[in-house]
N, C-alpha and C positions, 0 to 999 in steps of 0.2 A: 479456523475455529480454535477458541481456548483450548487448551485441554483442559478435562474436569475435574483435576483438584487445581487449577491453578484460582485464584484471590480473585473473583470477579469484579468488575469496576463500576462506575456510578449505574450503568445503564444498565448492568446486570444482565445484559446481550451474549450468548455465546460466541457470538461472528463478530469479528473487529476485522481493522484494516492493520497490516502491519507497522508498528511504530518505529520510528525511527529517531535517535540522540545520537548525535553529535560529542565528540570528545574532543576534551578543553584543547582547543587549536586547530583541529581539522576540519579541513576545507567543506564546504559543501556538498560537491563533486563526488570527492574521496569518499564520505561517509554514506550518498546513497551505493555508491558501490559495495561498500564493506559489507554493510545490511544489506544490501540485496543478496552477496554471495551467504552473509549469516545464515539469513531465515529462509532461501530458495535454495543453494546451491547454485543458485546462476553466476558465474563469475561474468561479467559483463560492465559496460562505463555505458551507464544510460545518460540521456541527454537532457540538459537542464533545458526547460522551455518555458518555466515564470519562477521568479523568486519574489516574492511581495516583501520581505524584510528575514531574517536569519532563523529567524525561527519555523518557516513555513516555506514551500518551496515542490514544482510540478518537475516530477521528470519522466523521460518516455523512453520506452525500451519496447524493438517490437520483436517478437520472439516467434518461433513455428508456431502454427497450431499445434496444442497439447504438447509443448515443451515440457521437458524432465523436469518436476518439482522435487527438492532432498529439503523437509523439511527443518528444522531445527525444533529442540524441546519447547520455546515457545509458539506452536502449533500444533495443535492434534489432527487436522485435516486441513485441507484447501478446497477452493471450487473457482473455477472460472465462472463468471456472470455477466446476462446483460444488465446495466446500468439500472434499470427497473428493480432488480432483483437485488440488486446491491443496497437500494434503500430500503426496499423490506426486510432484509437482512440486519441491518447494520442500523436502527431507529436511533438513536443517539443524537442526539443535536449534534453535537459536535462533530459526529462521526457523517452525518449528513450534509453537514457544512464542507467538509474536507472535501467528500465522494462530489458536490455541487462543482464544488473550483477547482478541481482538477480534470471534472467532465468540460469546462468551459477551454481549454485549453488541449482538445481532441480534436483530432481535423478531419472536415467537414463528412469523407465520406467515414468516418468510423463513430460521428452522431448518433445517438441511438431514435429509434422511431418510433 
């Protein structure tokens, strides 16, 4: 979740998915790691499992139940959800598009039903 002063965006949603950029030259790899330890605290090398072109790209990290979350200032809260809940949350085209192609790219028994 935003925090509440933070500049809302088109969809004016408080729940987003964490964003992630790339800095001029680093890898793809490298960069979901960085962000991931950024905004989670999780220091871990998740695993690239689809890159459609450089700008867009799925990776998998499987963590305990209810792993340690150390937010960063861009978040005020988290929540774990099923997939269901992630599109009510998150209505945004864009952001429903993303949540779409990265649910395609989940293996089979972790589908939601």
């Amino acid at each position: 979740m935003r925090p509440a002063d933070t500049e809302p965006d088109e969809s004016g949603w408080p729940w987003v998915l964490p964003g992630w950029r790339r800095e001029p030259g680093e890898d793809i790899a490298d960069c979901a790691a960085r962000e991931l330890l950024e905004e989670t605290g999780i220091d871990a090398r998740p695993q690239l499992v689809a890159a459609a072109d450089l700008r867009w790209a799925v990776f998998r990290l499987d963590l305990p139940w209810l792993a340690a979350i150390r937010l960063s200032g861009e978040h005020a809260e988290f929540d774990w959800v099923p997939l269901a809940e992630a599109y009510r949350r998150c209505p945004a085209p864009a952001l429903t598009e993303t949540i779409t192609r990265a649910s395609e790219h989940l293996q089979p028994d972790t589908q939601p039903h």
